[in-house]
C-alpha positions as CSV (number, residue, x, y, z in Angstrom):
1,X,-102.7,115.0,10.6
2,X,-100.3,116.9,12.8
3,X,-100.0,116.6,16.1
4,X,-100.0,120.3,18.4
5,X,-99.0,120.4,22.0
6,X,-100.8,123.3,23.8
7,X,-98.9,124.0,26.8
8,X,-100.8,127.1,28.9
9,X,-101.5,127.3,32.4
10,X,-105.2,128.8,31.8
11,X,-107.7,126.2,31.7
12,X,-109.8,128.5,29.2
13,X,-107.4,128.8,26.7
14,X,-105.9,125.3,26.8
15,X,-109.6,124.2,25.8
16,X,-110.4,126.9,23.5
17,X,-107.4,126.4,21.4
18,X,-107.9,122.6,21.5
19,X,-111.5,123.0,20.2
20,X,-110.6,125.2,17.1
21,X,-107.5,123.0,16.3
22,X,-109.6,119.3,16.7
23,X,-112.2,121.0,14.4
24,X,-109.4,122.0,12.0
25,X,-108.3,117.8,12.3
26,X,-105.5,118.7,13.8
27,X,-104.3,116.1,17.1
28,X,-104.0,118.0,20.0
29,X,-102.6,117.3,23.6
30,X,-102.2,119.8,26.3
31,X,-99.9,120.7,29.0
32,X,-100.7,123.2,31.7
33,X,-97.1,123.5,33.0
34,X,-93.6,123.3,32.1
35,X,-93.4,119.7,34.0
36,X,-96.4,118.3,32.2
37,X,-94.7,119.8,28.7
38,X,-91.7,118.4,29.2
39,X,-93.5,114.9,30.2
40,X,-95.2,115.0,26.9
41,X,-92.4,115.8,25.0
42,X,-90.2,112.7,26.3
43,X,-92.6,110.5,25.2
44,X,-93.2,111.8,21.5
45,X,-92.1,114.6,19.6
46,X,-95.1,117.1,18.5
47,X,-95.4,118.3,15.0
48,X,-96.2,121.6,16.4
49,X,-95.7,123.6,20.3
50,X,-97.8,126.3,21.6
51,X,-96.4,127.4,24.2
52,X,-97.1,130.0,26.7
53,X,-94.8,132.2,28.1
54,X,-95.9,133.1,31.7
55,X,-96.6,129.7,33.5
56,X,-96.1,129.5,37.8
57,X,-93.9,126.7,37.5
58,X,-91.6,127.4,34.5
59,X,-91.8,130.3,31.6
60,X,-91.9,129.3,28.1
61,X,-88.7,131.3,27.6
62,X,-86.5,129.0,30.3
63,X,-88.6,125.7,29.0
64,X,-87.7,126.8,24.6
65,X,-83.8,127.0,26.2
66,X,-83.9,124.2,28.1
67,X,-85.3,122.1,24.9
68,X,-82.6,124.3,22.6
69,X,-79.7,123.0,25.2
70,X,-80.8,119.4,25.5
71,X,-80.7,118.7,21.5
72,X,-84.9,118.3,22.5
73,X,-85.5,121.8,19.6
74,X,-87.0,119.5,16.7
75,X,-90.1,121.0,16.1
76,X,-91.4,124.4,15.8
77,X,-92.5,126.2,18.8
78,X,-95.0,129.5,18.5
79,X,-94.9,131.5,21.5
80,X,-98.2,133.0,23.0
81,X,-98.2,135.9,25.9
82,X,-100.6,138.3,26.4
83,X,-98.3,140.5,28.2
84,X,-95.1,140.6,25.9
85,X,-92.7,143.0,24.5
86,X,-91.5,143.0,21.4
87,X,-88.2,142.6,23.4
88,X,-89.6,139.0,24.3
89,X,-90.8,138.3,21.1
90,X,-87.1,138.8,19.3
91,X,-85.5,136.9,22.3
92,X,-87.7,134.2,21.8
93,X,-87.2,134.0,18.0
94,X,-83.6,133.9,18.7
95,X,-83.5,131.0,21.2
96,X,-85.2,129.3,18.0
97,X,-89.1,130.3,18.4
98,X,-90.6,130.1,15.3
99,X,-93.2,132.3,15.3
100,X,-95.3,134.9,17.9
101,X,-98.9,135.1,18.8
102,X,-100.2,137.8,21.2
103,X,-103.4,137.2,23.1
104,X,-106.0,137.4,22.6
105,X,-105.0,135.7,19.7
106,X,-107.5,135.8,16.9
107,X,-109.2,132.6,15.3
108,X,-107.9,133.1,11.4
109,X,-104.8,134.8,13.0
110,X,-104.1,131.4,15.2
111,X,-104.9,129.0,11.7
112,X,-102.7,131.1,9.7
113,X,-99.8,131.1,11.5
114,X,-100.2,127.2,12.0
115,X,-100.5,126.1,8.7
116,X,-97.8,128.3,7.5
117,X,-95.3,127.1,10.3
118,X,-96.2,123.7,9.6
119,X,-95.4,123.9,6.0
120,X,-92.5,125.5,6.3
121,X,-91.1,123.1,8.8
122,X,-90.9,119.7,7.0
123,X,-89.1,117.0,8.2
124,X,-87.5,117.4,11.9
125,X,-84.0,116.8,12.3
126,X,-82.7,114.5,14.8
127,X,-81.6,116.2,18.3
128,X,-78.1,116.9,18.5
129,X,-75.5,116.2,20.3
130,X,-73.5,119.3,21.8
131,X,-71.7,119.8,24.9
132,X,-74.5,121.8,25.8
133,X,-76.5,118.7,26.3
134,X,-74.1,116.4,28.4
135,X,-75.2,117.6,31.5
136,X,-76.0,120.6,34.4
137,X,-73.4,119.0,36.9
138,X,-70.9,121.6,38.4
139,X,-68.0,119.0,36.1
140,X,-69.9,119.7,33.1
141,X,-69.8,123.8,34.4
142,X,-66.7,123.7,35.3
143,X,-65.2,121.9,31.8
144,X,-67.5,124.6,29.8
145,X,-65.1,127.4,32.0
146,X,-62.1,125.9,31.2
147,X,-63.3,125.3,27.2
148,X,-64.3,129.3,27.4
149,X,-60.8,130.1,28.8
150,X,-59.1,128.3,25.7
151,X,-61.1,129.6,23.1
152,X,-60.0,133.2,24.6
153,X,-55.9,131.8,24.4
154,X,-56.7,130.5,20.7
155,X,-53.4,128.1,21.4
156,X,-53.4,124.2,20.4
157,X,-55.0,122.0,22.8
158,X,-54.6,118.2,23.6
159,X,-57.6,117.2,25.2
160,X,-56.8,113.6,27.9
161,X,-59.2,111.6,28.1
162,X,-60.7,107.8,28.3
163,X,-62.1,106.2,25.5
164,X,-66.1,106.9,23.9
165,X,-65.8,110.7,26.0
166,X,-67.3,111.9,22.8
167,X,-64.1,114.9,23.0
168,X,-65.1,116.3,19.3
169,X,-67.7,117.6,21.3
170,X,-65.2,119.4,23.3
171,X,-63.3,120.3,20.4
172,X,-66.5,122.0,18.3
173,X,-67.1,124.1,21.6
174,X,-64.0,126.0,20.7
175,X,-65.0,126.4,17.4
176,X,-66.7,129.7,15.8
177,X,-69.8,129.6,14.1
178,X,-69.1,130.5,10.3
179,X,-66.2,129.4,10.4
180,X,-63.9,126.1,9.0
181,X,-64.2,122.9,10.9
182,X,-62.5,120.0,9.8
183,X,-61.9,116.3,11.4
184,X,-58.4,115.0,9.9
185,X,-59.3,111.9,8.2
186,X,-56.0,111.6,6.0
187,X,-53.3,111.9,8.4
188,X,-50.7,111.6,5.7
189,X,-51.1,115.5,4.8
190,X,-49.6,116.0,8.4
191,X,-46.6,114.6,6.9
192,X,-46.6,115.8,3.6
193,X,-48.3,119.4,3.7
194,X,-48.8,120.3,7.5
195,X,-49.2,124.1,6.7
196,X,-51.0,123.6,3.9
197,X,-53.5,122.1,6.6
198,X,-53.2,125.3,8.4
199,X,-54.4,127.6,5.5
200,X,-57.0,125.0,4.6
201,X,-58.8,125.7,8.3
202,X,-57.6,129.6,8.5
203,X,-59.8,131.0,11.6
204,X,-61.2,127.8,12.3
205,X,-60.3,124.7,14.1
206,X,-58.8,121.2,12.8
207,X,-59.7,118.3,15.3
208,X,-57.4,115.1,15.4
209,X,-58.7,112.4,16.6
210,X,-56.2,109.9,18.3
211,X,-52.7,110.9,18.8
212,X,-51.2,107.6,18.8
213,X,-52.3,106.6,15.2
214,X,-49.8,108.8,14.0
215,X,-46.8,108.0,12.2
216,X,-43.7,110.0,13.6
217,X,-43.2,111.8,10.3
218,X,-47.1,112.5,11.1
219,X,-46.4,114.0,14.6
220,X,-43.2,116.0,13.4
221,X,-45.7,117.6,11.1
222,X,-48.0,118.2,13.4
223,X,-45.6,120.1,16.0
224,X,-44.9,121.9,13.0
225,X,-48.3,123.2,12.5
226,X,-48.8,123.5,16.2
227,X,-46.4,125.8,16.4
228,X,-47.0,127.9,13.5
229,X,-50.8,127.5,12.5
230,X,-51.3,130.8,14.9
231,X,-49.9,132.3,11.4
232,X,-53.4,131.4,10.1
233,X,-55.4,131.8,13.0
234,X,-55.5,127.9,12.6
235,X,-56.3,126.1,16.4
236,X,-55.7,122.4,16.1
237,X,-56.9,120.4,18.8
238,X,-55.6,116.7,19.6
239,X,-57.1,114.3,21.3
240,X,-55.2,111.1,23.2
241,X,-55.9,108.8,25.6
242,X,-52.7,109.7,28.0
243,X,-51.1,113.1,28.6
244,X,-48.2,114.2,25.9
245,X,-45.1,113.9,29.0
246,X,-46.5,110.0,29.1
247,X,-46.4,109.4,25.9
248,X,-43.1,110.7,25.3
249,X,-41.3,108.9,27.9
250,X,-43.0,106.1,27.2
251,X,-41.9,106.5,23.2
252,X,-44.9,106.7,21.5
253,X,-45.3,110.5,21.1
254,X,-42.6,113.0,19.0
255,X,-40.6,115.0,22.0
256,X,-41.3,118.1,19.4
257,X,-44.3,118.2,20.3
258,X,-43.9,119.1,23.8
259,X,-41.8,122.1,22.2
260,X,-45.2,123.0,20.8
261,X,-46.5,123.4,24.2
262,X,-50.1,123.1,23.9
263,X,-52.4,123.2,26.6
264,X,-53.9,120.3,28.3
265,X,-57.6,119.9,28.7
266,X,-58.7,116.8,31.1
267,X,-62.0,115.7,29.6
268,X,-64.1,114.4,32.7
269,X,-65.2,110.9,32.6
270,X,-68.9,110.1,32.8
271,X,-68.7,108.6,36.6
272,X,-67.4,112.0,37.3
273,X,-71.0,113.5,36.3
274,X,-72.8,110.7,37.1
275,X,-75.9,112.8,38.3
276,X,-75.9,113.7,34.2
277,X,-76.6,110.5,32.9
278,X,-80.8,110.4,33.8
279,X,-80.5,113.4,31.3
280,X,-78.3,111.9,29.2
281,X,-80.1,108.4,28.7
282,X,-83.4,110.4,28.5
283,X,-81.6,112.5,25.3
284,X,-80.3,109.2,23.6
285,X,-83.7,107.4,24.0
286,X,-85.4,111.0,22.1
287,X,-83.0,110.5,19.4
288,X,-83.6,106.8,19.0
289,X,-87.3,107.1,19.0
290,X,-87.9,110.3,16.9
291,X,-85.3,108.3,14.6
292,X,-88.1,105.7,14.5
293,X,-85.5,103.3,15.7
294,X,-88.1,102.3,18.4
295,X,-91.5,102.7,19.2
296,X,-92.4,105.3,22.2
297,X,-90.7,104.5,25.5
298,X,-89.6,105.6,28.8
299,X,-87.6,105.1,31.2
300,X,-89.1,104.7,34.6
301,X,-87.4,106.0,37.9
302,X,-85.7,103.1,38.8
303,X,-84.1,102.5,35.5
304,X,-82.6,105.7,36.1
305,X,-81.4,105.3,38.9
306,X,-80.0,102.5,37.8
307,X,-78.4,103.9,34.6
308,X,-76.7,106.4,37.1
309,X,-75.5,104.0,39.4
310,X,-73.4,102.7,37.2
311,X,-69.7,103.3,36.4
312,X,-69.8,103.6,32.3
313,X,-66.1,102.6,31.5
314,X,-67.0,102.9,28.4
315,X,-68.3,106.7,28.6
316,X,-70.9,108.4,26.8
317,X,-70.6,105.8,23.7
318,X,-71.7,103.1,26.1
319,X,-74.1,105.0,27.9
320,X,-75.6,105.6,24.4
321,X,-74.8,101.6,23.1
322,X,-76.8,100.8,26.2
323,X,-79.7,102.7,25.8
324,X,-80.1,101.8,22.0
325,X,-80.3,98.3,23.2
326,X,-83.0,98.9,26.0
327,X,-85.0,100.7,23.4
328,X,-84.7,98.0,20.9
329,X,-85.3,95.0,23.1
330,X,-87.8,96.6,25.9
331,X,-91.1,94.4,25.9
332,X,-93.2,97.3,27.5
333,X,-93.4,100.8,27.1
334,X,-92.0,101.5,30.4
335,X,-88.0,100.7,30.5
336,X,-87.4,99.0,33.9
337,X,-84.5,98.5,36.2
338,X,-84.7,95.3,35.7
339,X,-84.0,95.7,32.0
340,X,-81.4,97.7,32.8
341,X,-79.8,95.5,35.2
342,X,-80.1,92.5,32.8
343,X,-78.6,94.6,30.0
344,X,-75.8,95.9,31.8
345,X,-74.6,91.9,33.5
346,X,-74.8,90.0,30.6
347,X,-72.5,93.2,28.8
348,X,-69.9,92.9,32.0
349,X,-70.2,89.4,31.6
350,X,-68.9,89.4,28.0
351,X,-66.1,91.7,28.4
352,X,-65.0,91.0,32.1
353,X,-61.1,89.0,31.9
354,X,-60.9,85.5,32.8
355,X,-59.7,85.8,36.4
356,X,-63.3,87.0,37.3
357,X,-65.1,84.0,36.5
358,X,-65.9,81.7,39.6
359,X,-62.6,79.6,41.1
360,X,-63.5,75.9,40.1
361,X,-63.1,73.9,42.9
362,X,-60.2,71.6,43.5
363,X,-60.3,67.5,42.2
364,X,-60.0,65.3,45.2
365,X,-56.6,64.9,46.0
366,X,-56.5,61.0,44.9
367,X,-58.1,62.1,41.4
368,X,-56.1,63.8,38.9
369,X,-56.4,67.5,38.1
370,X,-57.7,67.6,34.4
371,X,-55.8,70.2,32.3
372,X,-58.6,73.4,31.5
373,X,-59.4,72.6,27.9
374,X,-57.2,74.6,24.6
375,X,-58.2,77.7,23.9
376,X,-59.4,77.9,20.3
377,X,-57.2,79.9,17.9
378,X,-58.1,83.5,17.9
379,X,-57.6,86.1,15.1
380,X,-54.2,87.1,17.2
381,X,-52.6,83.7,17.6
382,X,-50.6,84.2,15.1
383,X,-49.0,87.2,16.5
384,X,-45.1,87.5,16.8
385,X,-43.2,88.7,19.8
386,X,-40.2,89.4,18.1
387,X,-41.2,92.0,16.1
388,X,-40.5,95.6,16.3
389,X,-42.7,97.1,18.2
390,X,-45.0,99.1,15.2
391,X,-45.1,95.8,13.6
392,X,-46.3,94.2,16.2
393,X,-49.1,96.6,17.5
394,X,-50.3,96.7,13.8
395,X,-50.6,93.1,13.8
396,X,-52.4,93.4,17.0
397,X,-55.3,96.2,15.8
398,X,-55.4,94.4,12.4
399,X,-56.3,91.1,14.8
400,X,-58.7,93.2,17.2
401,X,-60.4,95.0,14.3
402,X,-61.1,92.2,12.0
403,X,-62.6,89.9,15.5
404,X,-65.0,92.8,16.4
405,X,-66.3,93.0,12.1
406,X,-66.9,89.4,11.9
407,X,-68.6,89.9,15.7
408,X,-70.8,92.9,14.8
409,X,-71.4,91.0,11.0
410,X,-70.0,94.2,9.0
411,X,-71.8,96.9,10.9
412,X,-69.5,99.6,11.2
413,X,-71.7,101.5,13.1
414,X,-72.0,99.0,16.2
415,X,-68.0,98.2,15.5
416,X,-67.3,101.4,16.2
417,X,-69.3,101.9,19.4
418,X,-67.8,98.5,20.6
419,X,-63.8,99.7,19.7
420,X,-64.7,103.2,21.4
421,X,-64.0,104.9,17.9
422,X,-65.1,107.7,15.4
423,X,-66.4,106.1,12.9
424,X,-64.1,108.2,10.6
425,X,-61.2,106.9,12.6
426,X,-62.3,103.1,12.4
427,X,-62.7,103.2,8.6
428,X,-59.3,105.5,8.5
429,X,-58.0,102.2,11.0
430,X,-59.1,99.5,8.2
431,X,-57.6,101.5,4.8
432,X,-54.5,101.7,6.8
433,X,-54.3,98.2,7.9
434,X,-55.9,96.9,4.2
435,X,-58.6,95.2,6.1
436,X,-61.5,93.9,3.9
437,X,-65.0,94.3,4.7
438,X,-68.3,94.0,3.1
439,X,-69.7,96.5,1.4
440,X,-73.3,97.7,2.2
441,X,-73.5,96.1,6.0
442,X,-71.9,99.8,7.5
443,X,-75.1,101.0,8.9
């Protein structure tokens, strides 16, 4: 039977409400503040939220946005007041309330309105992901100001930053609602039909993923559509690891497309919003649990403050890596900072470089100094050095892809949180490169 969260500050009402719903079989918990709502809401998602909207601590109104904003919005919420507008009301159905009910609300009138918002809700999507839900930190503020001042220029935009940022989530906060969103998964159109590209996302916004992986008959086509896509009202927004001026010093970038002038847009990294990340590991572990991934967990304090202790190199897509693992492999319901201590040493351990590991201590000097045993051949060993440099790197990704697939056994998902790439990109990555896989292990 469903489960109902009754979240009210009244005593009265809390256990008035629970009565009729048990008798109905319905579950029912209760909450008599926003803290205790939210509480019960971490640790599983209800079927069903009534929610009051004058509480001391917290209104309903500020507690349905903050679920709306933190991806946490997967179930239907009916709002209760006995001292409403109908101003209220139609806010509240616009922050995503389902439904109204004014006290005193009447017995058939409270029934009716749950069984038809239960049957109309069927199955609950997953929280999303937005920017809206990376974070309250004055970086996350000041990035949305930044985001709001180029959606107002409508130019391109090449958005800097370090690998598993998540910046399509940049990128879609620039985009209009109703309006055409593509990611490029082909970039040979760049080359071929770059305006075409430009009609195809008229009004909207066309999202590149990696600079670098493009060809320099790609890149000429994209300054071409830089530069005219404002014909369409087109906004195409590029990601890259390092600024355009780097890369084309450095070679690697078309100098047309500093002609193109777009703006620049530093994504933060995550230890530049560290205080973010309780919120953030709290968001991944909903997802992973009402994906029934996982039984119920939760992160106690310490593991918290552990999580945000920690520098991420790896971003958001690591933060989220290591929190499926803790999820997966917690023994209790409580995730500890031991666990994530654990997790996150043996992870440095396998990725640190070789000049971390202990210095072995010198032979005595009458004793020979054994030579450090051969490497084993890796998937690069092959590699040539006097390539031309395309060649070469090619060789290299082709060598650094297939390593991570036969480490990950075919799972394209987990290769492409270990690479720190879209998983559109990676598979992109592997046509390009003719890399063979296995069908059916991408999940």
């Amino acid at each position: 039977m469903s489960d109902i969260l009754v979240v009210d500050d009244e005593v009265g009402i809390r256990e008035l409400l629970s009565e009729i719903l048990s008798d109905e079989g319905y579950t029912v918990r209760l909450a008599e503040n926003g803290d205790q709502a939210r509480r019960e809401r971490a640790r599983a998602r209800p079927d069903l939220v009534l929610l009051d909207i004058w509480m001391p601590d917290t209104d309903g109104i500020t507690l349905l946005k903050e679920w709306a904003r933190c991806g946490q919005l997967t179930m239907p919420v009916v709002m209760m007041s006995g001292h409403a507008t109908i101003d209220t009301a139609v806010e509240s159905t616009k922050l995503g309330a389902s439904d109204f009910l004014e006290k005193p609300i009447a017995l058939q009138k409270l029934l009716s309105t749950v069984g038809r918002v239960l049957r109309r809700a069927g199955a609950a999507p997953l929280p999303e992901l937005s920017l809206d839900s990376l974070g309250r930190s004055a970086v996350v503020a000041q990035l949305k100001q930044r985001l709001a001042q180029l959606r107002a220029a409508r130019g391109p935009v090449l958005m800097v930053s370090e690998p598993g940022c998540r910046v399509e989530l940049c990128a879609q906060y620039l985009h209009t609602a109703h309006t055409p969103w593509k990611v490029l998964e082909d970039a040979r159109a760049l080359a071929s039909a770059p305006l075409e590209l430009a009609e195809e996302v008229a009004e909207g916004v066309l999202f590149i993923p990696a600079l670098t992986q493009l060809t320099r008959a790609e890149q000429r086509g994209l300054a071409l559509l830089m530069s005219r896509g404002d014909r369409h009202r087109a906004r195409v927004v590029v990601a890259s690891a390092r600024g355009l001026g780097e890369l084309v010093a450095a070679g690697d970038a078309e100098p047309r497309l500093l002609e193109a002038a777009p703006a620049t847009l530093q994504v933060p990294a995550l230890r530049e919003h560290r205080e973010d990340v309780p919120e953030l590991a709290n968001l991944f572990l909903t997802r992973i649990i009402e994906a029934r991934e996982c039984p119920p967990r939760s992160f106690d304090t310490a593991a918290l403050n552990a999580l945000r202790n920690h520098d991420w190199p790896g971003n958001l897509m690591q933060l989220e890596q290591v929190v499926r693992s803790l999820a997966i492999t917690a023994l209790g319901t409580d995730i500890t900072a031991e666990d994530v201590l654990r997790l996150v040493a043996s992870v440095e351990a396998a990725v640190a470089p070789a000049s971390s590991a202990e210095p072995v201590a010198p032979a005595p000097l009458d004793e020979p100094v054994a030579a450090p045993p051969a490497a084993p051949p890796g998937p690069g060993a092959g590699l040539r050095f006097d390539a031309p440099l395309r060649e070469a790197r090619d060789a290299f990704e082709k060598a650094y892809l297939e390593h991570h697939i036969a480490l990950e056994g075919g799972n394209m998902s987990r290769v492409a949180d270990k690479v720190g790439l879209e998983r559109t990109h990676l598979y992109r990555k592997i046509k390009q490169l003719g890399i063979r896989t296995r069908r059916g292990e991408d999940g």
